[in-house]
N, C-alpha and C positions, 0 to 999 in steps of 0.2 A: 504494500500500500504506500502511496507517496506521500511525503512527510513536509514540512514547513522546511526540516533543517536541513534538505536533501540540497546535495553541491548547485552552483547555479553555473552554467559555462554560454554567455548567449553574446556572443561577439555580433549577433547583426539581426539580433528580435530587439522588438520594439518593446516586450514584456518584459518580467522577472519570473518567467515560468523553469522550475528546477527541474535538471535533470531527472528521468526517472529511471528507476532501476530496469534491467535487460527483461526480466517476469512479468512488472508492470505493462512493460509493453506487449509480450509476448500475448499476457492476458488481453488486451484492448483489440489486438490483432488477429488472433487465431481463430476465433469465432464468423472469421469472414470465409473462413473452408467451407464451415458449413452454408450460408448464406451463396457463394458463388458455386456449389450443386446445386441449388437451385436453379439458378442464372443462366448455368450451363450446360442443363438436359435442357434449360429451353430453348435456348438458343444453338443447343447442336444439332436439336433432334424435333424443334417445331415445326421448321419446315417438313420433315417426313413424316410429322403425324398428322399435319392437316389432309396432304396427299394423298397419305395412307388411307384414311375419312373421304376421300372423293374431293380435294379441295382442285379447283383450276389452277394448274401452274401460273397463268397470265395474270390470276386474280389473288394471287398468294400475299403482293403487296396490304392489300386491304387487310388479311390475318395481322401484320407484323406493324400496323401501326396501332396497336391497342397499346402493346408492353412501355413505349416511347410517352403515349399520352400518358398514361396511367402515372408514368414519373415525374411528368412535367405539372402535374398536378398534386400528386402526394409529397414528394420532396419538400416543395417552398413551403407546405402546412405544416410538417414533421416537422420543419426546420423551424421556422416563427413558431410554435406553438413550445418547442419544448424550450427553446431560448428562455419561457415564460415559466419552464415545470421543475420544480425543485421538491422533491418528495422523500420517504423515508426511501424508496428505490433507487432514489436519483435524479437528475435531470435526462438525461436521455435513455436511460436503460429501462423505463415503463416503456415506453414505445416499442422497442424489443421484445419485452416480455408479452406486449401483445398481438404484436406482428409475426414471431418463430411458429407458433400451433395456429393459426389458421393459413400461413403461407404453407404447412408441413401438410395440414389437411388439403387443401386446394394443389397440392404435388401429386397426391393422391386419385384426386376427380380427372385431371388434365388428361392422363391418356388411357381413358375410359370412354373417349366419346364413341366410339364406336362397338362399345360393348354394351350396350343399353336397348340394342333392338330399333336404335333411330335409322337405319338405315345408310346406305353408301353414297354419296354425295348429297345427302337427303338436308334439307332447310335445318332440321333438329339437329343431328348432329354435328352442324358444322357451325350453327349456333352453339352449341355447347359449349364446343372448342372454343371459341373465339372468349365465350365470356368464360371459361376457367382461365385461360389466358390472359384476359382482363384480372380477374381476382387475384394469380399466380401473382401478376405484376406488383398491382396495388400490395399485397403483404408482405411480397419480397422488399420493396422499396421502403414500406415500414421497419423493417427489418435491419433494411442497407445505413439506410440515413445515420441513427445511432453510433456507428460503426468511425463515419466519416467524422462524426461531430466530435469524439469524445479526442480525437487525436487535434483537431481544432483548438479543442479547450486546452487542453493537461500537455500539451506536446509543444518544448521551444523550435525554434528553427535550426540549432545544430543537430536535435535527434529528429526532427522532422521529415528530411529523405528517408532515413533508418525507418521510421514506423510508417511510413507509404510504403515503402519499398516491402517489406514486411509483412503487411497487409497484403497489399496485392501480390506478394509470392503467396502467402496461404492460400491467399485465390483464388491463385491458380493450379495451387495443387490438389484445390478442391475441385478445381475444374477437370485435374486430372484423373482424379478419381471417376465423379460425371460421368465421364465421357468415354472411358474404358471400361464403362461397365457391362454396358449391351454387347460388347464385343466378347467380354471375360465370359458374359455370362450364357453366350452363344457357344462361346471355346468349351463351358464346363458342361453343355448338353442341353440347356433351355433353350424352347424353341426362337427361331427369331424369323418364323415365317408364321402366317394365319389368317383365317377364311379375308375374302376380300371384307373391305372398311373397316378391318381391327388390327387393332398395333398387337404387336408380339409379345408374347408374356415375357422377355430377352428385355425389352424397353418397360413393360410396365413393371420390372421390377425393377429394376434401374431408379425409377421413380418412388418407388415405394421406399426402398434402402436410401436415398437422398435426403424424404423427408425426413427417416430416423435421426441422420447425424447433423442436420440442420437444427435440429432442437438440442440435441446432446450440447452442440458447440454454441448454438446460443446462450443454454443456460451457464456455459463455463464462465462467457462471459460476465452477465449478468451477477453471478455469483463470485467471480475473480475482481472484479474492477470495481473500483470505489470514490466514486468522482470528488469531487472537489465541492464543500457548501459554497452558498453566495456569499461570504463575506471571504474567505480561501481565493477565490477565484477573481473577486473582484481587486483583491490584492494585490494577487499575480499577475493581473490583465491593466493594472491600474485606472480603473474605471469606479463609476458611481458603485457602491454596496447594493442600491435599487435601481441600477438602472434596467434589471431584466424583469423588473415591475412596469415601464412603460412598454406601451402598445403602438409601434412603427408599421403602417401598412405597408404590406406586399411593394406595392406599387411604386412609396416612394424611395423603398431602399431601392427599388432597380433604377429610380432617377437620379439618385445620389452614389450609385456605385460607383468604386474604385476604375479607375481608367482601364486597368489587366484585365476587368471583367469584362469590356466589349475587344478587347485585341486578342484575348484568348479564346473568345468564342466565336474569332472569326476562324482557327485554327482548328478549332472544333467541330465545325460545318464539315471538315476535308474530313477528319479524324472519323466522326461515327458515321458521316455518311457511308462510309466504305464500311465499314462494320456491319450497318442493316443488313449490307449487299452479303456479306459472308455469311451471316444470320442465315437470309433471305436463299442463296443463292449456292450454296456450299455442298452442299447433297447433293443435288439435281447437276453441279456441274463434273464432280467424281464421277456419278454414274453416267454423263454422256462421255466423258471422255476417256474413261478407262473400262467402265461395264459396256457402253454403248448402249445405253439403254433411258429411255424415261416414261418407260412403265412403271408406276409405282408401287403395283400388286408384285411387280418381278420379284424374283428370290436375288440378282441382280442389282435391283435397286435396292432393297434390302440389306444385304454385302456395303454396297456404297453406303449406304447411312449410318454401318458400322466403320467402315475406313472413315469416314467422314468424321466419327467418335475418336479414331486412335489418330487421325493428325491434331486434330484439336489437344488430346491428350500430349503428341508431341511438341506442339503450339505453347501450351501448357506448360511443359518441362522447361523449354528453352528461356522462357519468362521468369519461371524461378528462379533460372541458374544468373540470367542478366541480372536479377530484381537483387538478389544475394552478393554476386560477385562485381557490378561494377553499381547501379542505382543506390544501390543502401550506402556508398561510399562519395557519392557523389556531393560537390560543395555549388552552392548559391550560384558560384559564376558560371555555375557549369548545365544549368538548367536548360535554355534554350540549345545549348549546342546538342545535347543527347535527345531533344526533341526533335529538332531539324533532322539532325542520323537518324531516329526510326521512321520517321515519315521518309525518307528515302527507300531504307533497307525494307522498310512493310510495303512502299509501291512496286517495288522489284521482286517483290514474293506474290502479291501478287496477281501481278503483270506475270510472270512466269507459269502460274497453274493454267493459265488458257492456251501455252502452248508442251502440257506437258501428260501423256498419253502413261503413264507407267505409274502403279502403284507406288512403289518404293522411291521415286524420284522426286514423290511428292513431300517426302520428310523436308528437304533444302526449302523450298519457298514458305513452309508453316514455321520451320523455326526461324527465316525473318521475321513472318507475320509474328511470332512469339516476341519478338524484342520490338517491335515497335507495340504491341496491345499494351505490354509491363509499361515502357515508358509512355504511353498517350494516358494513361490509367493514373498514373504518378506525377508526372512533370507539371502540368497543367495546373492539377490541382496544389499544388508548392509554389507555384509564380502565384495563382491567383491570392494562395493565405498568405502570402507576403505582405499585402495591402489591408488585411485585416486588424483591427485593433481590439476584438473581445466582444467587442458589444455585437447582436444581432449574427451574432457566429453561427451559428444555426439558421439562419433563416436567408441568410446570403450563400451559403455551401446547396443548399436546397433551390436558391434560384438558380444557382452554376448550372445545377442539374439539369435546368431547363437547355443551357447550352449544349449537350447530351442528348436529350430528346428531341427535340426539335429539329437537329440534322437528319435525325433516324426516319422520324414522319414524311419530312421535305423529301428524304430520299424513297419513303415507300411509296409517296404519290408519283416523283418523278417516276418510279418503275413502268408505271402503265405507259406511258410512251417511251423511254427507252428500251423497255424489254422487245417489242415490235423492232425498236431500231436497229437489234441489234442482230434480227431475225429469229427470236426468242432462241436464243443464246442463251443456256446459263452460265456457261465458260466466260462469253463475251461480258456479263453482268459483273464478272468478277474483274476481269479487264481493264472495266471503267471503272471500279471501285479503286483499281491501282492505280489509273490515271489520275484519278481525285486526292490518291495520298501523295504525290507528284508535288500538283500542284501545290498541295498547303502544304510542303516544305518550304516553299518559297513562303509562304502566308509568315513563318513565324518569323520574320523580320517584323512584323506590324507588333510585337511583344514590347513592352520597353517597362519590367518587372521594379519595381521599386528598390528595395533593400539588397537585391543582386548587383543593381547597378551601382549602387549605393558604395556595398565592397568593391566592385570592379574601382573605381577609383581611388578607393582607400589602399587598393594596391597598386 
């Protein structure tokens, strides 16, 4: 638990927030494992269940802009509501505590829709889907937000990269998990084929075992970490003792925010636009280009939605190893430039899967894509808390969010007419998503981070 008398080491925060011990953090962070299995059966494996359900490949966009709303909406409430909640739980760990069981429950419903007799392509079913999908979102992002804020509050800027970095490695080892399961579980004899419009018992377990250890690692949380009262915090952050008694709307913190917040989220438009697309587009392009197939009933496509699972798994890995061996070490002035590097190295991974026919060949472009997901997940969010001073800490990370979803949307609508463009390509979707991380390499010149530049001259 962090202490008042714990060492203070912050060459370039604006607070006196103390260093916290390696545990403290461990605890703040480790709890996102479970949180990004969520994230990442949805996002490995949503496109092949709507499919699997009878969903239209050309209409697929319309499924994948629920998860994007659902954020752009719960985040900024999560975030201003708990800035305001200081309880015997905590300030942001109730929210958690009610967001892990009905995100764990609704893991549960999600690849069901076609087990209920609604029928294969049928209006019911594929409602269904879309709003477990909706709900999956809205609880995970109850969930998510917590996660973000507590390292906000309790975390100075020298361990700052460390507990990003940190965070999104458990992440992604949670992702690794996710994501090799339907394959593991295919490998140990469970089926991963079944009658047409139902997901395979190989994936609906996959889901089932996700929501276990999303609550296990919630509650670790919840129960490890000990936030800080309002008069601790207000100390550390050097602000009013009440000022998380007044009431700022929405609206006018996004008129008053930090300049980083509209220059990073011009880089942010490039960043998850291309993400929907992988989301969106990741499946359906393995299996035209290495099964040759986009029958979604196939045993073919199938296989692809399991390869689909073990690059992401490898995607995963390589994130860890970045997030671990260079991110977590990483200092202020070095923010933008490992931003710029993965939006390259992630456009050239890729730009590479649309011309690349061979299972095995496809490990090189996913662990790019691995080191730019770590750093676009990380960096961003470091330039933008830079600009923060304590107050409203929660409910400004939560608009950020909006920077997040909102590319993801934009780019599910653009779908409907670049999917035709591209002669419904799903390779080709992935293409453009690489051409889009291209370009906002160049975007992150528009950055001009405060306390980064700050040191840049001090040295």
């Amino acid at each position: 638990m962090p202490t008042k008398k714990a060492s203070v080491k912050n060459s370039v925060s604006k607070n006196s927030l103390p260093n916290l011990s390696m545990g403290t953090i461990f605890a703040m962070t480790f709890g996102f494992f479970g949180v990004n299995m969520a994230f990442s059966l949805q996002s490995s494996q949503m496109g092949r269940i709507f499919q699997t359900i009878g969903a239209d490949p050309t209409k697929l966009g319309f499924f994948f802009i629920l998860p994007p709303l659902a954020g752009m909406i719960v985040q900024p409430l999560i975030g201003k509501y708990s800035d305001r909640t200081w309880n015997k739980f905590g300030r942001r760990m109730p929210y958690l505590l009610i967001g892990a069981p009905i995100a764990a429950l609704v893991m549960i419903l999600l690849p069901n829709g076609g087990n209920f007799g609604l029928g294969f392509a049928s209006v019911a079913a594929l409602w269904f889907g879309a709003i477990s999908v909706l709900f999956m979102d809205l609880s995970s992002n109850v969930c998510m937000q917590p996660f973000k804020m507590i390292i906000g509050d309790m975390v100075n800027e020298d361990q700052k990269d460390l507990a990003w970095s940190w965070q999104q490695s458990f992440s992604n080892l949670g992702g690794v998990l996710a994501t090799i399961l339907p394959f593991a579980l295919t490998w140990f004899g469970v089926s991963n084929v079944a009658a047409k419009g139902t997901v395979p018992l190989s994936l609906r377990l996959a889901f089932y075992i996700g929501a276990g250890i999303l609550l296990i690692t919630a509650f670790y949380t919840i129960f490890s970490v000990h936030e800080y009262d309002p008069a601790t915090y207000a100390g550390y952050h050097h602000i009013d003792v009440n000022a998380h008694k007044k009431s700022v709307s929405l609206w006018k913190l996004v008129k008053t925010a930090p300049k980083s917040f509209w220059e990073i989220f011009v880089v942010q438009i490039f960043n998850w636009f291309a993400f929907q697309y992988l989301c969106t587009y990741g499946t359906g392009a393995i299996a035209q280009n290495v099964w040759h197939t986009s029958n979604a009933s196939s045993a073919g496509y199938q296989a692809a939605g399991n390869w689909f699972g073990i690059m992401t798994c490898v995607q995963s890995i390589a994130a860890v190893v970045w997030g671990f061996a260079v991110l977590s070490h990483t200092k202020p002035t070095q923010r933008k430039f490992w931003l710029r590097v993965s939006l390259i190295l992630g456009g050239l991974g890729f730009v590479s899967i649309f011309f690349i026919h061979n299972q095995l060949l496809l490990i090189v472009p996913f662990v790019l894509i691995g080191i730019w997901y770590l750093t676009m997940q990380t960096q961003p969010l470091s330039l933008f808390t830079e600009s923060l001073n304590g107050e409203n800490e929660g409910a400004y990370l939560g608009l950020f969010n909006c920077g997040i979803c909102l590319p993801q949307i934009i780019a599910s609508l653009l779908s409907f007419v670049i999917f035709p463009m591209v002669g419904k390509s799903m390779p080709g979707m992935i293409a453009v998503a690489g051409g889009a991380l291209l370009i906002g390499s160049l975007a992150v010149s528009v950055i001009h981070p405060s306390l980064s530049n700050k040191t840049e001259e001090e040295m």
